[in-house]
C-alpha positions as CSV (number, residue, x, y, z in Angstrom):
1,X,4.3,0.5,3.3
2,X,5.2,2.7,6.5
3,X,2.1,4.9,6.2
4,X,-0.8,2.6,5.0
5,X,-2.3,-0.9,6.2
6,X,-1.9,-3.6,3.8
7,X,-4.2,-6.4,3.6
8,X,-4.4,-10.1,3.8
9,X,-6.7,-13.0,3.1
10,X,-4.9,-15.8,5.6
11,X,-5.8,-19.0,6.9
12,X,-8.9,-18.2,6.1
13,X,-9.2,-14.9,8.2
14,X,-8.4,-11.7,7.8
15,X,-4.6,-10.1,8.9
16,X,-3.3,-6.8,8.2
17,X,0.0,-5.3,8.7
18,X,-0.5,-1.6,9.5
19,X,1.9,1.6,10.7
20,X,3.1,1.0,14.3
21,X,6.0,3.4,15.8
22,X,7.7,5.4,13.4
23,X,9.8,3.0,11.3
24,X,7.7,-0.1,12.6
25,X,5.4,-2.1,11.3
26,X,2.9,-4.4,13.1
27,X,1.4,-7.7,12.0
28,X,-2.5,-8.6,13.6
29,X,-5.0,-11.4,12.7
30,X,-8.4,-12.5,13.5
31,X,-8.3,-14.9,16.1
32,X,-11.2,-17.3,15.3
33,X,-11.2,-18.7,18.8
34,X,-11.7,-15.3,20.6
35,X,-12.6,-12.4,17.7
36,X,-9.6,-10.3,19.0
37,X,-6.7,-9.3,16.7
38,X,-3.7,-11.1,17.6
39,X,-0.2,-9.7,16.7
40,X,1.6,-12.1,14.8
41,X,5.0,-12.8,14.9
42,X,7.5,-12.5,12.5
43,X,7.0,-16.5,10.8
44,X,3.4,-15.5,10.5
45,X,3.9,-12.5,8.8
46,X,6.2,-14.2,6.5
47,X,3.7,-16.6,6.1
48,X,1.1,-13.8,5.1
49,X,2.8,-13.0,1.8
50,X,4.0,-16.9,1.2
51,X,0.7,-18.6,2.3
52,X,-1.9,-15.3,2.0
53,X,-3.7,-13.2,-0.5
54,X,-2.5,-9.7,-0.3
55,X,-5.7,-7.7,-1.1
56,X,-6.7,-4.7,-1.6
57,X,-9.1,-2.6,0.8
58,X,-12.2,-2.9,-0.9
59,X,-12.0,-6.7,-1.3
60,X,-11.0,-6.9,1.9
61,X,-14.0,-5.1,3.6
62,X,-16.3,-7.1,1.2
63,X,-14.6,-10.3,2.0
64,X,-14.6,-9.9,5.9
65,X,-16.7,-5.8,6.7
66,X,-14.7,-3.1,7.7
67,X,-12.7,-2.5,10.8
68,X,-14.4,-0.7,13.6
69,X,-17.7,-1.9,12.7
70,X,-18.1,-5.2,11.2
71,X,-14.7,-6.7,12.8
72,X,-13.0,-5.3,15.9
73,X,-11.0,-2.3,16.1
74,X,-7.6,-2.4,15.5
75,X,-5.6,-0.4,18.8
């Protein structure tokens, strides 16, 4: 999991958790209220894999677009 995003159908919206520092990860979602992805903390990202779908890329692109062009960067 350290070198690749993995994806998330959750509360409706997309998440991701994605590479960070070195030995890190990081967990973001979709704010619905202001479009901007909001790290989560560790009970959400707990919550991704017991209340989320874990996706794969392509489903998750065709589900929400693709990062950087339909949906916001991720920093």
């Amino acid at each position: 999991m350290a070198n690749q995003i993995k994806y998330f159908e959750w509360n409706k919206g997309p998440a991701i958790i994605k590479p960070s520092k070195p030995g890190h990860v990081k967990g973001l979602f979709l704010s619905p209220t202001t479009n901007k992805w909001t790290p989560a903390n560790v009970m959400q990202v707990g919550d991704f894999f017991d209340n989320g779908d874990m996706i794969n890329k392509d489903d998750f692109q065709e589900r929400f677009g693709i990062i950087g062009k339909d949906l916001p960067s991720v920093i």
